[in-house]
N, C-alpha and C positions, 0 to 999 in steps of 0.2 A: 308585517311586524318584524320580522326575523332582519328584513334590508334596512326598516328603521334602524335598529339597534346594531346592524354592524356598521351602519352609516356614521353614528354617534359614536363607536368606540373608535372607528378609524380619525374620527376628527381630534378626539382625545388624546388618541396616540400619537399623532403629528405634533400635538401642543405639550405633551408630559415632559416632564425634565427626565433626560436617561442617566445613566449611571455611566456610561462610554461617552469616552470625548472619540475614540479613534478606531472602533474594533477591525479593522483591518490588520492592524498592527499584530493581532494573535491571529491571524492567518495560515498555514504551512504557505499560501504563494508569498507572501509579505520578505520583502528583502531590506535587510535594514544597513543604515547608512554607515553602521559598524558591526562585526560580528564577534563576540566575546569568546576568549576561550578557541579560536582555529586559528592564531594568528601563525604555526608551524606550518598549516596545512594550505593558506591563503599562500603563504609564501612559495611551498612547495608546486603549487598549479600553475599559480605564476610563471615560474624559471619554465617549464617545461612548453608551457603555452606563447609566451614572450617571443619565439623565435619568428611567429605569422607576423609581427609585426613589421619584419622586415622582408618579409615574402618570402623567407625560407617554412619550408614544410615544419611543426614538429615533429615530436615523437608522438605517437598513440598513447594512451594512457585508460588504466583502470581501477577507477575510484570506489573502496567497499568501505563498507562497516553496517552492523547494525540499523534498524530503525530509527529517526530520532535524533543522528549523530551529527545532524549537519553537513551531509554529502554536497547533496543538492543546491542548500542554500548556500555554501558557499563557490561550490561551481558556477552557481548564475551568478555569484555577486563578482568574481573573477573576472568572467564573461563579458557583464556589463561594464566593468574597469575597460578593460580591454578596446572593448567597443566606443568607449567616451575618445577614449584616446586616437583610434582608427579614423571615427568621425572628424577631431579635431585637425587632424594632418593631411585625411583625403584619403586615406588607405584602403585598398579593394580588398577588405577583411570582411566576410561575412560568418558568423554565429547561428547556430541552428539548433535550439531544443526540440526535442523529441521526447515526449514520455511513451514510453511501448507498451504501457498497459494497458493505450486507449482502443479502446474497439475501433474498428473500422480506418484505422490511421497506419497502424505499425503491428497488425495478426497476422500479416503474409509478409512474403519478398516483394511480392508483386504490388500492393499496396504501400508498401512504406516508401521503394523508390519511386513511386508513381507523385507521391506525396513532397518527395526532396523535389521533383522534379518541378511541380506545382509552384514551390516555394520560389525556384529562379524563372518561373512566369512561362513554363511550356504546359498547358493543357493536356494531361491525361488522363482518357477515361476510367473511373472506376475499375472495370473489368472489361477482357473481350480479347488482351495484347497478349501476345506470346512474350511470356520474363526478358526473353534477349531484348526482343523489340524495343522494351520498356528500359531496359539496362541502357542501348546503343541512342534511344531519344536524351537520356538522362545523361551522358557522357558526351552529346553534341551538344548539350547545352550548357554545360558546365565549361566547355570549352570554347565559347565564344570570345571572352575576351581572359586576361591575365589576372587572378585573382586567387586567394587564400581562402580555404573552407572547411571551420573546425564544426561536425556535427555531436551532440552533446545527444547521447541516447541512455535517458533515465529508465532503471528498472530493465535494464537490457536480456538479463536472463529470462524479463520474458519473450522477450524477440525471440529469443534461442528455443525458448519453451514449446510458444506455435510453429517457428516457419524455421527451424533448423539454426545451426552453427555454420551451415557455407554462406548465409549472406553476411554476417563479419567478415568471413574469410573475402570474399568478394569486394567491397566496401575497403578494408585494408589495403587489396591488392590493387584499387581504382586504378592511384597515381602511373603504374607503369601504362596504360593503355590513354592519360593526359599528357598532352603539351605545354599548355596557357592554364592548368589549373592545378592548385598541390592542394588535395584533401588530410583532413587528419580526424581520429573516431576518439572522443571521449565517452567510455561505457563506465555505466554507475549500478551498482547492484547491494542490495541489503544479502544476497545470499554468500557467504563469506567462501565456501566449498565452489562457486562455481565458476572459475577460473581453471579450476581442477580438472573439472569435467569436461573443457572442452576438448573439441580434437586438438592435436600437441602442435599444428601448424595454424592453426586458428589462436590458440592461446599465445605463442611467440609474437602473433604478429600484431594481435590485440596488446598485448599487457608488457608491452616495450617499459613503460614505465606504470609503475603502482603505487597506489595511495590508501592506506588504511586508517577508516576515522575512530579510534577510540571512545568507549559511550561516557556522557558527560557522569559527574558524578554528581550528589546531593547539593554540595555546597555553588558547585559551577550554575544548574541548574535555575538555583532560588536568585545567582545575581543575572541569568537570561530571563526570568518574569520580572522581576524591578524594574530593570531597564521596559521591555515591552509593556507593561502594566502602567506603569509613568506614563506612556504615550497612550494609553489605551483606552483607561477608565479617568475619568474625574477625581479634583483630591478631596482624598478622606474619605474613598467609598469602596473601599476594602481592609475588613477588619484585621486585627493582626492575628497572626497563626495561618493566615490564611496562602498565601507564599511558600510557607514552610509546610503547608501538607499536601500542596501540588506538588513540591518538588520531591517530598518523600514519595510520594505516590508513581513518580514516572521514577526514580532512581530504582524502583522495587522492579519496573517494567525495563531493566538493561541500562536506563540512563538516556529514555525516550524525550528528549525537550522539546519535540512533536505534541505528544500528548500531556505534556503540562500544559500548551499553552493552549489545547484545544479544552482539555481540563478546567482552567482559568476562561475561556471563552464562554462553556457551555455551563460556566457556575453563575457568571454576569449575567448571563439571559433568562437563565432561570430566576434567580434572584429577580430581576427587574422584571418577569412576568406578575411576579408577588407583591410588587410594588413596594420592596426594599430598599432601604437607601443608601445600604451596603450592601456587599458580600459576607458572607460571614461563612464558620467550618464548614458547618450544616447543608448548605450550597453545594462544598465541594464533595461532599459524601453522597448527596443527590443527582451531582453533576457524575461523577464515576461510576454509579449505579449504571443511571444511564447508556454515559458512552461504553460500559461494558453489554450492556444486554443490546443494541445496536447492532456493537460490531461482531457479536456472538449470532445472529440472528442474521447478519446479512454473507457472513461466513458460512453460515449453516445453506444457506440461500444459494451461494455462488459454487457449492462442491457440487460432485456427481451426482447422478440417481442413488448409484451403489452404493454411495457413502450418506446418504438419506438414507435409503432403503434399511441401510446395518445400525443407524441411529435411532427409528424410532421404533425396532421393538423392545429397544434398552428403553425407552422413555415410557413405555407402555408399560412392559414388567415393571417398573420402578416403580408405578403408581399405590401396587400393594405394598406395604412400606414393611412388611409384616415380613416378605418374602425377600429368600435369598437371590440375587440375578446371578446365572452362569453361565459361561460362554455358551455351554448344549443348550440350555434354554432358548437363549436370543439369536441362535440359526435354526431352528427349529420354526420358531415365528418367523426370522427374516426368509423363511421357502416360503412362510403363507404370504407376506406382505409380496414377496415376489411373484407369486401365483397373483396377484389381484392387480399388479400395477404390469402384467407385463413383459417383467425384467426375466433375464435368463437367470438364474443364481450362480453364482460363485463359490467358489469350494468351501470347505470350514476354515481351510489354511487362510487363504485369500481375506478371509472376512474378519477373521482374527487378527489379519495386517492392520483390517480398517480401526478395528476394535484398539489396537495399540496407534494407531494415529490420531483416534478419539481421545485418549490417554495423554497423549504429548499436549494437543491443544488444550489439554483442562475443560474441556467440556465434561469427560466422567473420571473415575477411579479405577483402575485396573489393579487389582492384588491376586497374584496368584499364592495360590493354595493346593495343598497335597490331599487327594484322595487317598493314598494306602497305594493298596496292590492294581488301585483303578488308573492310576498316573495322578496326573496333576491339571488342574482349571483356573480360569481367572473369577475370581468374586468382582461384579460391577457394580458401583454405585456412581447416583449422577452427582458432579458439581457444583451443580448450579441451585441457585435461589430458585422458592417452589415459581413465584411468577415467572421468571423468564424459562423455567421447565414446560411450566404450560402455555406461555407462546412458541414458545421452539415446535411444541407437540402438533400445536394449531395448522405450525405453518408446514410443518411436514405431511399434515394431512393436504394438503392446499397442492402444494407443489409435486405430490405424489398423487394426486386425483384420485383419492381415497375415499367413495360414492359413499361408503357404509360404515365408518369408521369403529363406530358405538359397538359392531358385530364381532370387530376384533375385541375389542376391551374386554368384551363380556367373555369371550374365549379365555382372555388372561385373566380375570379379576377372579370370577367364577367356576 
């Protein structure tokens, strides 16, 4: 019964009229054939990059700003200029993306040159090579014949993050140990401080040249979904206002044109699961709900134990709505939650770190408050909407293998 009716919906669905002529187009990989609003910054990667063209080396270069800002897309769309032109003349330029946040590709030294290696067609295993090994296979290979090689490493502070700052330093320093090959490292990072942080010979040799993207503002925004909306959706199947409270909505988030368009994506779908024949506000309020309890929920997902662990005895005291949460409160439970899953505990100081990093993300409210002659505590409250409180809570049971959960509550409640 259940395969007839998804048999029938699927046939349905293949023949329904949708609302998207093109949903690619609201993408984050989507590169489009003009980019509005970076023609400073288009220009600037250019001159610096332009010199591989003639098989001189460039300079290094390190592209920051914000989330949102156009680093990326317009590094690749640079890239790919570049590359049209290479092709067309015969030029031994090759382009290399890298995003470092992917598991298994770019979490070690050892993997990521294994990976560059791969890409000019030498075979390395996984694991098993001593780093040099893998270092001197990778620099024989590069050096087979005469050729230019700009690697583009997105999100690079996390490279730094798992596998250290000497493989930029390393990576930087190729070219002296090449004959027949001139490399060059474009690093891209949303964290604006981290430039700063590296070591001071690592940093010289990385950020030879810098590029900072400014976040776009409300009005920039509303004319980057026109343009991608035009291509996107069908005409006359988004209501008016609608434009103008994505772009409000990511202008409130830094000036995210990321999450407009993923905004604007995930309001189409929803709308068209309704069998809408627009988009309308309503969408995008439903669409935002959404993508915030998501990416709240899969954040919650991807931190430590420890920082689960100090989360959900703040989601538990919350429950009584009646009761005050205080920091002595919620280490006092986080020793029990610790006792049952395991964990070694962490001082009060330590946990109070986590408690104000809780704070920064807007998951809860941190206000501190003066006792008198006792000192001083934080008053906690959560957030968040009671539903995505009570998935977080779900999933914190889940992911901390919390056999008895119910036995804590009652401890708090009661």
């Amino acid at each position: 019964m259940v395969k007839d009716n998804l048999h029938g919906f699927f046939e349905k669905f293949l023949v329904k009229e949708t609302i998207f002529k093109n949903k690619k187009v609201l993408q984050s990989t989507y590169i489009p054939e003009e980019i509005s609003h970076r023609d400073k910054q288009i220009k600037q990667i250019a001159q610096i990059l332009a010199p591989s063209l003639k098989n001189d080396k460039p300079s290094n270069l390190f592209v920051y700003g914000k989330t949102g800002t156009g680093k990326t897309l317009t590094t690749k769309y640079v890239a790919e200029q570049m590359e049209n032109v290479a092709k067309e003349r015969g030029l031994n330029l090759h382009i290399l993306y890298i995003n470092c946040k992917l598991k298994k590709i770019a979490d070690t030294e050892y993997r990521l040159i294994a990976e560059l290696s791969r890409f000019f067609g030498k075979a390395v295993p996984p694991t098993g090579l001593p780093t040099d090994e893998v270092y001197n296979i990778f620099f024989t290979t590069l050096d087979q014949t005469q050729k230019t090689i700009i690697i583009i490493l997105d999100e690079i502070d996390q490279l730094v993050k798992k596998a250290g700052d000497e493989i930029i330093y390393n990576l930087t320093r190729i070219n002296a140990d090449l004959k027949k090959t001139q490399l060059s490292i474009v690093g891209i990072s949303n964290d604006l401080m981290f430039a700063n942080n590296l070591d001071p010979r690592v940093k010289s040799s990385l950020s030879e040249e810098e590029i900072l993207f400014p976040p776009y503002n409300a009005v920039q925004i509303q004319e980057i979904l026109r343009k991608r909306a035009e291509q996107a959706f069908r005409p006359n199947t988004i209501e008016e206002g609608v434009i103008q409270k994505c772009a409000a909505y990511a202008a409130r988030e830094h000036g995210d044109a990321r999450r407009a368009l993923e905004l604007l994506r995930v309001a189409g779908e929803l709308a068209e699961r309704k069998n809408k024949e627009k988009v309308v506000i309503e969408d995008i309020d439903e669409a935002e709900d959404k993508i915030e309890r998501d990416r709240l929920l899969d954040m919650v997902k991807t931190h430590p134990k420890q920082f689960q662990t100090t989360l959900y005895p703040i989601l538990l005291l919350s429950q009584d709505t009646k009761r005050q949460v205080l920091t002595g409160d919620i280490y006092e439970l986080y020793k029990t939650v610790c006792n049952k899953t395991g964990l070694r505990p962490l001082t009060q100081r330590r946990v109070s770190d986590i408690i104000a990093e809780l704070d920064m993300l807007g998951i809860i409210n941190a206000k501190v408050i003066s006792k008198g002659r006792f000192g001083r505590t934080r008053e906690i409250r959560i957030s968040l909407s009671k539903s995505i409180e009570r998935k977080m809570l779900s999933l914190l049971e889940e992911e901390l293998s919390l056999n008895d959960p119910k036995q804590l509550q009652k401890r708090v409640l009661y």
